[in-house]
C-alpha positions as CSV (number, residue, x, y, z in Angstrom):
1,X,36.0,81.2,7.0
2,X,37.8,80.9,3.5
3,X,38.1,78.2,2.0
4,X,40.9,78.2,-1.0
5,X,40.2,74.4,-1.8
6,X,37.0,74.8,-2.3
7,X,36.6,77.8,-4.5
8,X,39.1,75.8,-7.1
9,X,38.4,72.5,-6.6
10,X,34.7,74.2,-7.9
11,X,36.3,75.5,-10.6
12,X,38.2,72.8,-11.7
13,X,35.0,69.7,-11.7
14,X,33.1,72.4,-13.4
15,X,36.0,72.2,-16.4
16,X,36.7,68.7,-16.0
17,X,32.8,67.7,-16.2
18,X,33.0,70.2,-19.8
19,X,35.8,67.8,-20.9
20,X,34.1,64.9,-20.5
21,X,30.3,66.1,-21.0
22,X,29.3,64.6,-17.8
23,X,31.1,63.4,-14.7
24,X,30.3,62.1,-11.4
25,X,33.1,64.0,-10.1
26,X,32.5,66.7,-7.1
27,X,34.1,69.8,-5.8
28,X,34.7,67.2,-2.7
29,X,36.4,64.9,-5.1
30,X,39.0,67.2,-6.6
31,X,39.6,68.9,-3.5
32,X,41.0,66.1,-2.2
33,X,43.1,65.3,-5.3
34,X,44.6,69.3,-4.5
35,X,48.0,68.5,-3.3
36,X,50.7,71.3,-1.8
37,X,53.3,70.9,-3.7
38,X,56.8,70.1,-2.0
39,X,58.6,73.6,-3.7
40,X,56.7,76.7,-3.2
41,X,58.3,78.3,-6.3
42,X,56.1,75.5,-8.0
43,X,52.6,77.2,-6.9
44,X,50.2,77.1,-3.8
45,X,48.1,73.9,-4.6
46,X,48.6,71.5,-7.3
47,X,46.2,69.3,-9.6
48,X,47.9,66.2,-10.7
49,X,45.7,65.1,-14.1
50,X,46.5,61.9,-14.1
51,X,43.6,61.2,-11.9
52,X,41.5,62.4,-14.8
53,X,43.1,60.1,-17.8
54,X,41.8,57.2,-18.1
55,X,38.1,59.1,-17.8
56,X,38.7,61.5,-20.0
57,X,41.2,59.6,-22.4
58,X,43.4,62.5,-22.7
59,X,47.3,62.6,-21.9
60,X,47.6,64.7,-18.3
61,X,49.3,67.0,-20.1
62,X,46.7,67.8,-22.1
63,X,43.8,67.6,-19.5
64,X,45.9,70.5,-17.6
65,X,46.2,72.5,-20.5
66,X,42.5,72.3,-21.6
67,X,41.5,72.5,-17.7
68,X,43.7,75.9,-17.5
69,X,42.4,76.8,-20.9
70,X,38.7,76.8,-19.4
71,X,39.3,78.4,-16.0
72,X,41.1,81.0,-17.4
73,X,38.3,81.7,-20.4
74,X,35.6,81.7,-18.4
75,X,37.3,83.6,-15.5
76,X,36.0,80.9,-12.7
77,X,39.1,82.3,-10.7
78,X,39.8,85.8,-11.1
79,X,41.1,87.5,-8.5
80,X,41.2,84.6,-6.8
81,X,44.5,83.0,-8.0
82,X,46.3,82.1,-11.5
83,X,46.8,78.6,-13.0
84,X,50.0,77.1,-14.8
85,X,50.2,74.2,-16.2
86,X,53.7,72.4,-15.7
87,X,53.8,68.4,-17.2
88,X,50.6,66.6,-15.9
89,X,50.0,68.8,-12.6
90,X,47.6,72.3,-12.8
91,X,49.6,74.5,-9.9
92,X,47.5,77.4,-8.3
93,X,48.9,80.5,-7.3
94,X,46.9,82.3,-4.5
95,X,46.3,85.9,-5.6
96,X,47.7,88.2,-3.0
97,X,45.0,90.6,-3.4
98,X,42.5,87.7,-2.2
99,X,44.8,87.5,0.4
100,X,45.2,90.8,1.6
101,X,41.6,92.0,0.4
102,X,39.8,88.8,2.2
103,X,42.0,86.4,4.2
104,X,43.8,89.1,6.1
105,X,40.3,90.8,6.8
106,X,38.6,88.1,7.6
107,X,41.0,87.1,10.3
108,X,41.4,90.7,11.6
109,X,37.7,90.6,11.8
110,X,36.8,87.4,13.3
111,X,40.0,87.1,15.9
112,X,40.2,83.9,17.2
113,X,36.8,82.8,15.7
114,X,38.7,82.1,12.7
115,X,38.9,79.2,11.1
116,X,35.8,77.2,12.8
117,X,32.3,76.8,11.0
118,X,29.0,75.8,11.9
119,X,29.3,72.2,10.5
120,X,28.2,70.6,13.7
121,X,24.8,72.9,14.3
122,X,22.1,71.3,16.0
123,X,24.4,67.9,16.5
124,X,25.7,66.3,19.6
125,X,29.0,64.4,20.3
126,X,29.3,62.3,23.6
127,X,32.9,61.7,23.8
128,X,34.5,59.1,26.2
129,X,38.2,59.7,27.5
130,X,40.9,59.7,30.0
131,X,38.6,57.4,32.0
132,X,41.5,56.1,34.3
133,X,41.6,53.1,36.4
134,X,40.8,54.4,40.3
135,X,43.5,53.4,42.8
136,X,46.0,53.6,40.0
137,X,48.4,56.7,39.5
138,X,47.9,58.6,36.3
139,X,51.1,57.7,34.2
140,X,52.6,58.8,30.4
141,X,50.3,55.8,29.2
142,X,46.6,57.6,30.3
143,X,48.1,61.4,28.3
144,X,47.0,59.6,25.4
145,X,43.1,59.1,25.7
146,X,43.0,62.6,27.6
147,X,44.8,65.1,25.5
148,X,43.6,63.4,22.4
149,X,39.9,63.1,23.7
150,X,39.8,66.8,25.1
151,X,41.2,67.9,22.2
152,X,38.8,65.9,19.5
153,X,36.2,67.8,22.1
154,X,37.4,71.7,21.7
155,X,38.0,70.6,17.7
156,X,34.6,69.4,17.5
157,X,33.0,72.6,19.4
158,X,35.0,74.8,17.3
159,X,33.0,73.1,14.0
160,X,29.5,74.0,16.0
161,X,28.5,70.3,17.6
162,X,27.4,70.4,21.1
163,X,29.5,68.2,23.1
164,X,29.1,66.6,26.1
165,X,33.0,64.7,27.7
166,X,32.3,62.2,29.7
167,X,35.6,60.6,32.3
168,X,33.8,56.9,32.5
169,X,36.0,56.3,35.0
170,X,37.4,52.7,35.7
171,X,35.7,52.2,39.2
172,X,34.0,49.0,38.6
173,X,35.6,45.4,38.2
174,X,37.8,42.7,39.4
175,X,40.7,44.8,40.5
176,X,38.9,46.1,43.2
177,X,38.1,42.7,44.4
178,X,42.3,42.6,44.2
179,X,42.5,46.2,46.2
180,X,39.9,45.6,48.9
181,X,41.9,42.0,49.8
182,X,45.6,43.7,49.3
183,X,44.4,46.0,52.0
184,X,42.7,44.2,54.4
185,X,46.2,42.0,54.4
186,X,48.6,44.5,54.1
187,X,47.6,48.0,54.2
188,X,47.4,51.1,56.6
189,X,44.7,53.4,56.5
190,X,47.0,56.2,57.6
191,X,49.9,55.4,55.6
192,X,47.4,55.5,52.6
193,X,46.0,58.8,53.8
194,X,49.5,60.3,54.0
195,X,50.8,59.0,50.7
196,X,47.6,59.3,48.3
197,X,47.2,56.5,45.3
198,X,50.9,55.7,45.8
199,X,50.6,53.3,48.5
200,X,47.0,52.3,46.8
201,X,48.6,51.1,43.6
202,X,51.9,49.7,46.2
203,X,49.6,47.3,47.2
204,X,48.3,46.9,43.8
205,X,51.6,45.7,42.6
206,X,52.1,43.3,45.9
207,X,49.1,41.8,45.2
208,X,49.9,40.4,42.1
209,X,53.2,39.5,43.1
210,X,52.1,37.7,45.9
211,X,49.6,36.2,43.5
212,X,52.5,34.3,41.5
213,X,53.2,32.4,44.9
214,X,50.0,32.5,46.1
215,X,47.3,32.0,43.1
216,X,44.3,31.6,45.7
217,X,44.5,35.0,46.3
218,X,43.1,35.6,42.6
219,X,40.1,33.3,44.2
220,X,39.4,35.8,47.1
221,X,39.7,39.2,44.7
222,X,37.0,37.4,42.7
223,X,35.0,37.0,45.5
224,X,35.4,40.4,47.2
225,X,34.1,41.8,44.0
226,X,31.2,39.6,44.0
227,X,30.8,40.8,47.2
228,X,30.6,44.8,46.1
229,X,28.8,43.8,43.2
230,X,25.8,42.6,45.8
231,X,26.4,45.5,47.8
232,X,28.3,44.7,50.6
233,X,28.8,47.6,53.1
234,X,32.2,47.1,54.1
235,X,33.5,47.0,50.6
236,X,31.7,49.5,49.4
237,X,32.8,51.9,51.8
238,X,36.4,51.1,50.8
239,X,35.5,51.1,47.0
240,X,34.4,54.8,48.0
241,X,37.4,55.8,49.9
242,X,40.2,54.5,47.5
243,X,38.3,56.2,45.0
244,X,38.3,59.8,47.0
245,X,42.1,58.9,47.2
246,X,42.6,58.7,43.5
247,X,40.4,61.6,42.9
248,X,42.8,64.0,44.6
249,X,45.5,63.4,42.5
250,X,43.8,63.0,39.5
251,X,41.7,66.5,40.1
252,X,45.5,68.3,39.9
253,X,46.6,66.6,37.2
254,X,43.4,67.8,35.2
255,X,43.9,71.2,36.4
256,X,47.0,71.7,35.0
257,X,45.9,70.7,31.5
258,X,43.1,72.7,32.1
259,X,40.5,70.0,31.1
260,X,36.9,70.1,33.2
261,X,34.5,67.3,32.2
262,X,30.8,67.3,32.0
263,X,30.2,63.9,33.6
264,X,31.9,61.4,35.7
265,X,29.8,58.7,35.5
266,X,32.3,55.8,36.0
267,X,31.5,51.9,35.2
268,X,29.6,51.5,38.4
269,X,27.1,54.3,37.7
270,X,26.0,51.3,35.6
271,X,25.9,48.5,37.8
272,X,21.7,48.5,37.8
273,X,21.6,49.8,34.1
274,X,23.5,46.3,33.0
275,X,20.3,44.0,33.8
276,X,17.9,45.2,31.3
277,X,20.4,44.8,28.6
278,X,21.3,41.5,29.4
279,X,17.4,40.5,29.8
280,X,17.4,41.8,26.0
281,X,20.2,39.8,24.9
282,X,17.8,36.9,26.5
283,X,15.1,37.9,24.7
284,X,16.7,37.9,21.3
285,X,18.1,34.7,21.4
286,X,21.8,36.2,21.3
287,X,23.0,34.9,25.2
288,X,24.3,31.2,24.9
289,X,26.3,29.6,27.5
290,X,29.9,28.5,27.1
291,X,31.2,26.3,30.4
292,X,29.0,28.6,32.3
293,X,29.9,31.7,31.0
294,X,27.0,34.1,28.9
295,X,28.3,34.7,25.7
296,X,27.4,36.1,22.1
297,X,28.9,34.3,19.5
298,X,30.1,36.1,16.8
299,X,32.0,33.6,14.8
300,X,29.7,34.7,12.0
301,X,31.7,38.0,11.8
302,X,35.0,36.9,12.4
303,X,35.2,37.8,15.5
304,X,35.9,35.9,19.0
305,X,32.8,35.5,21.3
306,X,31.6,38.3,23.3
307,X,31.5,37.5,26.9
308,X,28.8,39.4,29.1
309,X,28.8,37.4,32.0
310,X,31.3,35.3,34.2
311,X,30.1,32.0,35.0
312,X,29.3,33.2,38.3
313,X,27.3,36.1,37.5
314,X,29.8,39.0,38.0
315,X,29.6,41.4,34.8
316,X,32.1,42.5,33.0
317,X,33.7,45.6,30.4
318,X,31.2,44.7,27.3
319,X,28.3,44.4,29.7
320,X,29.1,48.1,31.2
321,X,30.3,49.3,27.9
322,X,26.8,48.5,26.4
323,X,24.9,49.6,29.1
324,X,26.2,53.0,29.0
325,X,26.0,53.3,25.3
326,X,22.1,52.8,25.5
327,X,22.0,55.4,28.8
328,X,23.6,57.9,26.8
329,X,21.9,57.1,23.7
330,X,18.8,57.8,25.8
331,X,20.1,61.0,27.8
332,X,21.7,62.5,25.1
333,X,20.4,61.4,21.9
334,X,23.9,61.9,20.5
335,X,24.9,62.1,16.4
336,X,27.7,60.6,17.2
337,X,29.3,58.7,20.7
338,X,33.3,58.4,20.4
339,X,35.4,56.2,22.9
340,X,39.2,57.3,22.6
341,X,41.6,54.2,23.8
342,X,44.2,52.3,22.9
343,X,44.1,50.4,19.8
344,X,45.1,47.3,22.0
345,X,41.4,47.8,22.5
346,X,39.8,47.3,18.8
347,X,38.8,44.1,18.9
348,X,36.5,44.7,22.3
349,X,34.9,47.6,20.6
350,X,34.5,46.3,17.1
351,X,32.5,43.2,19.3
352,X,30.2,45.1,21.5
353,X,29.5,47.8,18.8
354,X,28.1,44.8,17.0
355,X,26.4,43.4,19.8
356,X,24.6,46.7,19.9
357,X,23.6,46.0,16.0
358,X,22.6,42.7,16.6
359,X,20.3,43.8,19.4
360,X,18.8,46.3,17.0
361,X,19.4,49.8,18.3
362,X,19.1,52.4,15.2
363,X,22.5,54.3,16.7
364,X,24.4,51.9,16.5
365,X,26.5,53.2,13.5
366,X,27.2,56.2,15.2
367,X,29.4,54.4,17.7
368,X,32.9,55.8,16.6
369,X,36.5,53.6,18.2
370,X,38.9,56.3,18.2
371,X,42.4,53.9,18.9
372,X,45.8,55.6,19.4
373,X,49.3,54.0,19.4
374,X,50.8,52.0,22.9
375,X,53.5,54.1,24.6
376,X,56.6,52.1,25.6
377,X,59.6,52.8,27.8
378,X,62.8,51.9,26.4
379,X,60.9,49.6,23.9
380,X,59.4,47.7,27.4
381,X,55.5,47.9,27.8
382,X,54.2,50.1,30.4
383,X,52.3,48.3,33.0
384,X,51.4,49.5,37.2
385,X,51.4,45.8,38.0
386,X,55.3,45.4,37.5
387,X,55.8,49.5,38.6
388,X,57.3,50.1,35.1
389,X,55.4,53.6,34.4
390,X,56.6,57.4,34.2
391,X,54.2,58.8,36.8
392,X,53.1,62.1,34.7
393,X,53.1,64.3,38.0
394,X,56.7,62.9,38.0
395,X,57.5,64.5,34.3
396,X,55.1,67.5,34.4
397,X,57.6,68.6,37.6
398,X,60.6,67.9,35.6
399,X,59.3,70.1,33.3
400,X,58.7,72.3,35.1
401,X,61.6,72.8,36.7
402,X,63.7,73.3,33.7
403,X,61.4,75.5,32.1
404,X,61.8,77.6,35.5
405,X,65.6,77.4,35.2
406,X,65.6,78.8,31.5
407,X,63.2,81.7,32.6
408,X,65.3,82.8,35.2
409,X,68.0,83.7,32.5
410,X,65.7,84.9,29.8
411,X,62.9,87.0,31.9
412,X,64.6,87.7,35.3
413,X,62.3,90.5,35.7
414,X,59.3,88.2,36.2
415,X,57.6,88.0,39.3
416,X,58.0,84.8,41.3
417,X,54.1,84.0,41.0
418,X,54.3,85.5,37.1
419,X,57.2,83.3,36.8
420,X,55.5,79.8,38.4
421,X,52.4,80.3,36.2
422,X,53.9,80.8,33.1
423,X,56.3,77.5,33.6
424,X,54.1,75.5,34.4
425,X,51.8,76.3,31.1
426,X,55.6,76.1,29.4
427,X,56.5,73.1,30.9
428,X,53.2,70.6,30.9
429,X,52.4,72.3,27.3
430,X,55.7,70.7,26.2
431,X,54.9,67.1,27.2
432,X,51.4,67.5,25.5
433,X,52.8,68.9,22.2
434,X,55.3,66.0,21.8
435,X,53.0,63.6,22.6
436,X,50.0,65.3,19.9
437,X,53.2,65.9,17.4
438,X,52.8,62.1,16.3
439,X,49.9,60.5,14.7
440,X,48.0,58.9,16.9
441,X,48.0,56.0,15.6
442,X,51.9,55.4,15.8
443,X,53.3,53.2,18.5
444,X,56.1,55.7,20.8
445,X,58.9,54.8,22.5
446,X,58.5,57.9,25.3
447,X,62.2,59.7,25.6
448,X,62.3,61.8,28.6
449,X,64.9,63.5,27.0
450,X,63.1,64.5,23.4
451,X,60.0,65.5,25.0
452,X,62.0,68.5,27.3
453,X,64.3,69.3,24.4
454,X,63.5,72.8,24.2
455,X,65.1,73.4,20.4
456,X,63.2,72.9,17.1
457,X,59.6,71.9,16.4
458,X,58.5,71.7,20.1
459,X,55.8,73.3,22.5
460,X,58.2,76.0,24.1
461,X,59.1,76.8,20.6
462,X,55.5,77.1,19.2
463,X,54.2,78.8,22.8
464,X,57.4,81.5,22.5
465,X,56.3,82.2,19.0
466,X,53.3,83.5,20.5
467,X,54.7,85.1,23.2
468,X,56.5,87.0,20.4
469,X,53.3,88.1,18.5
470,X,52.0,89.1,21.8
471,X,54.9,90.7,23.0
472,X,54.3,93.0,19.0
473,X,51.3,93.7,20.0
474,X,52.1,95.8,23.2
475,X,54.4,97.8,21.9
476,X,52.4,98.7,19.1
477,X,49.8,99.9,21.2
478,X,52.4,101.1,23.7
479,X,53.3,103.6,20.2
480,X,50.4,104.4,19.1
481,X,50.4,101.7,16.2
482,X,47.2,100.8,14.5
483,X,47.3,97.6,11.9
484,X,45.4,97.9,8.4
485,X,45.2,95.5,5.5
486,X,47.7,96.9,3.1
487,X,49.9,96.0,0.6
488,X,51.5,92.9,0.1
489,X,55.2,93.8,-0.6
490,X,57.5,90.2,0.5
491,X,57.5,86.8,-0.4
492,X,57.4,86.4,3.0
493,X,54.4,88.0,3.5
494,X,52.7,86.2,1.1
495,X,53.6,82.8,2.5
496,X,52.5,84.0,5.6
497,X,49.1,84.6,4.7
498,X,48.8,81.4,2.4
499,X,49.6,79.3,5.4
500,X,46.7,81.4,8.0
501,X,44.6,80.6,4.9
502,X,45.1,77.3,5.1
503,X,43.5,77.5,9.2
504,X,39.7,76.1,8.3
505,X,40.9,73.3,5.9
506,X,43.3,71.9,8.8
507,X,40.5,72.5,11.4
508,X,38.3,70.3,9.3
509,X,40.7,67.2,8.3
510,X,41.7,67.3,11.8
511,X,37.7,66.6,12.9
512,X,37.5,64.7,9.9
513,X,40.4,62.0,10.6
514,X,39.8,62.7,14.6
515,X,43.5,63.3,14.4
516,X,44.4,66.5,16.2
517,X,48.5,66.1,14.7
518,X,46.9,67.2,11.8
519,X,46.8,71.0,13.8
520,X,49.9,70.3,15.8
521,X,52.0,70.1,12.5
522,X,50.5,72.9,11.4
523,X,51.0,75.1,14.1
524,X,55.0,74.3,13.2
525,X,54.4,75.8,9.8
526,X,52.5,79.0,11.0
527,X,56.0,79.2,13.5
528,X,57.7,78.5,10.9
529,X,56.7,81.3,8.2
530,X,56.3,83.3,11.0
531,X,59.8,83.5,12.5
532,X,60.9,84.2,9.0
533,X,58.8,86.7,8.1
534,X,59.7,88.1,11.9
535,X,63.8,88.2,11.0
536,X,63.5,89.2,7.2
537,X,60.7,91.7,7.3
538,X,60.6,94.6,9.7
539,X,57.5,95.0,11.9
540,X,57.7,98.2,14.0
541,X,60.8,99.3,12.8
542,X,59.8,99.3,9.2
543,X,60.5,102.9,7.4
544,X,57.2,103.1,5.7
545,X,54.2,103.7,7.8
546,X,51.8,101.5,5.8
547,X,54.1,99.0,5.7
548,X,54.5,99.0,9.2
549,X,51.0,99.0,10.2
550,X,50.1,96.4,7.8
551,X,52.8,93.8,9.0
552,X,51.4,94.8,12.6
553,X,48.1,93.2,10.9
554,X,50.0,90.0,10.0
555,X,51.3,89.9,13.3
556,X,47.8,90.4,14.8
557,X,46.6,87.3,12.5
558,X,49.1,85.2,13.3
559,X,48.4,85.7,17.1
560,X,44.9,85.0,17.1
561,X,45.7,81.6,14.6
562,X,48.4,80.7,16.8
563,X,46.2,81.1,20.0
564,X,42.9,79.3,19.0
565,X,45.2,76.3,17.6
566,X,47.7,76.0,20.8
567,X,44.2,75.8,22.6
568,X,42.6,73.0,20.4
569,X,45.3,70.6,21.4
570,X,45.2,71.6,25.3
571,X,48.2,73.5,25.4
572,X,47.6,77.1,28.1
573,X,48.6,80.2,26.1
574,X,50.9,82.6,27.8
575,X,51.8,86.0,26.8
576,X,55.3,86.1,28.0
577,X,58.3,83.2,28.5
């Protein structure tokens, strides 16, 4: 993998430290000081000094100058790229035989291998995500923890850490108490049979309202759990059925984002797990009792108590949570365990994550909250209770369809079974690339309408730019075209390869910040520079013959770049739309 960054930020820490006869300054340091400067004419990268002034005592001006002055002496960067000094900022100018003597290569060379390293080697990652509520529909609210969580995985994997995904499913607490008494009161096994987790989480949502009029009916769910909790055979069997109901739907839905996880060990694969870490909360002198309840206080640390135990014995999310921490701790003996949720769920993580100090396990700090932003409707909160969700079967379809629609008049040719597949990948990569377009951290308002718009920086847009590489590709070989790493002779060209250069840097920050926007954005900006270079620059067509089979090289880069990043955020590559 090349790594621009690093070869100047080197360069530069090596000059800077000459300046000031010592510094405690790294490549790591200035690298991220390198900025990319809004106007390309300005350079590729840019080092603003004024970082270095009040270190060095020297105007900025004058710390680029000196800084250029030594790079350029000792020839830390030739062949590499050139250095200009403008005001206070060093700007970098790739040199486009690095690019076409070793980026293009590299890339031709390594296919869609490009851009990863072996950063992870000989580490593990136990990631938890998606992890839905059984006997609850999936909605717009669960695309969150599973495309971000399957693509943290494939991100991860492409840096070299083994990693196991785990769907800790939510088939354990109270609400099942609420399911098993909504049924035996209103529900129909047959009716349920026929209309999947529809009429499960129907009678989810009369319960509660029921509930407002009726509030012993919260009395009875508690009970009923109680009841599976000591293993009840009636209830269990109806735990195990709604849960083969959910599964059904569930098992689609994954299919179509093409996710497969390595474990579905849900909150009850705990329920005998939870007693030996509760006997060692006892042990430590950490479990106090608050009006019955078995709490750890944490005022200490700011926080609220943590509550592992209901006043009449019935367990609850901490107890699970910590209990599966230490079994996968155990199993796995992972570097690193991340738990993708909402950040509506901070403060129960930043709690049992200290409980899990406190009771003095050594991997404790390698317990990483990855929180993401709540999705609304229409600024209104989404919640299965009151039925105000988007189902996403009901928007993947929607999807669907139109994407089918527009195919029909673009490709008619396509085979009906050509035609299903390839809308499908279309239309569900559409909904997943809106969603990974934001940061994660951002709060959306979901619009129905943006997420199918099928102009601009979108998924169909990003997926027909490959299509369009691919598309290059065939008829090249169809003519007999072979590529090569020529000449540079564009702007165009040039820009091109500056951004594919870019590939390893984004793959890291994206693994770095667990942020996989961070490759969604940059996807756009491989579109874009491709689609320019695409209607300025002849491919196939191109007069000169090394010309022609050197922008077939481009082309070729671009594909594989294009294809390994659509695939690190979930979305199916297809070769034609």
């Amino acid at each position: 993998m090349t790594d621009i960054k690093k070869l100047i930020s080197e360069a530069c820490v090596a000059s800077v430290a000459k300046l000031a006869h010592d510094t405690a300054l790294s490549a790591d340091d200035v690298a991220a000081y390198l900025e990319y400067p809004p106007d390309r004419a300005m350079g590729d990268l840019a080092l603003p000094c004024f970082r270095f002034s009040r270190e060095l005592r020297m105007a900025p001006p004058k710390i680029a100058a000196a800084i250029a002055e030594d790079i350029i002496g000792s020839g830390a960067l030739n062949g590499t790229a050139s250095c200009s000094v403008v005001g206070g900022y060093l700007n970098f100018r790739i040199a486009e035989e690095y690019l076409i003597s070793t980026v293009l290569p590299m890339i031709m060379e390594q296919g869609e291998d490009y851009g990863g390293n072996n950063d992870g080697e000989g580490k593990t990652v136990v990631l938890d995500y998606s992890s839905p509520n059984v006997a609850k529909p999936f909605h717009i609210g669960h695309l969150g923890s599973t495309v971000i969580g399957h693509s943290l995985k494939k991100l991860h994997e492409f840096c070299g850490y083994k990693c196991i995904g785990i769907n800790h499913l939510g088939d354990w607490g109270t609400q099942f108490g609420k399911m098993i008494v909504a049924y035996r009161k209103w529900g129909d096994r047959e009716q349920i049979e026929a209309g999947g987790v529809d009429e499960l989480v129907a009678l989810y949502v009369r319960f509660h309202a029921e509930a407002e009029n009726d509030p012993a009916l919260e009395d009875e769910a508690r009970a009923e759990f109680h009841k599976l909790e000591e293993g009840d055979p009636e209830d269990l069997a109806l735990w195990r059925w709604f849960i083969d109901v959910s599964f059904k739907e569930y098992n689609v839905t994954y299919k179509q984002l093409g996710i497969e996880f390595d474990s579905y060990a849900g909150e009850s694969f705990y329920t005998d797990k939870m007693p030996e870490q509760v006997e060692l909360l006892r042990e430590k002198g950490l479990l106090k009792l608050d009006d019955g309840a078995s709490i750890v206080d944490l005022s200490e640390y700011n926080m609220p108590p943590c509550l592992i135990l209901r006043s009449d014995g019935s367990t609850l999310y901490p107890t699970r949570d910590i209990a599966a921490a230490v079994y996968r701790a155990r199993t796995y003996n992972f570097d690193k365990c991340i738990y993708v949720t909402a950040a509506a769920q901070s403060l129960h993580f930043a709690q049992w994550f200290r409980v899990v100090e406190l009771m003095g396990y050594p991997w404790y700090d390698r317990l990483v909250h990855v929180p993401y932003g709540m999705v609304s409707i229409g600024g209104e909160k989404l919640a299965t209770r009151t039925g105000n969700v988007i189902l996403l079967r009901d928007l993947f379809n929607t999807a669907i369809e139109k994407v089918s629609d527009i195919i029909s008049v673009k490709n008619p040719s396509l085979s009906g079974e050509e035609k299903s597949s390839i809308a499908e990948a279309v239309g569900v990569g559409a909904v997943v690339f809106h969603y990974l377009l934001n940061n994660r951290i951002r709060d959306m308002s979901f619009s129905m309408e943006d997420a199918l718009n099928f102009d601009g920086n979108t998924g169909p847009y990003a997926m027909y730019t490959y299509a369009r590489t691919c598309s290059i590709k065939r008829r090249a070989e169809a003519d007999g075209v072979v590529p090569i790493c020529g000449a540079v002779t564009t702007e165009e060209e040039r820009q091109l390869l500056v951004t594919l250069c870019r590939f390893g840097e984004v793959v890291r920050g994206a693994v770095h910040d667990y942020e996989p926007s961070v490759v969604t954005r940059y996807i756009l900006d491989v579109c874009a520079d491709f689609n320019r270079f695409y209607h300025d620059c002849p491919i196939l067509n191109a007069e000169d013959a090394r010309v022609k089979a050197t922008r077939l090289a481009l082309t070729s880069a671009v594909n594989s770049v294009l294809g390994r990043a659509l695939s690190l955020i979930c979305i199916k590559k297809t070769e034609k739309i």
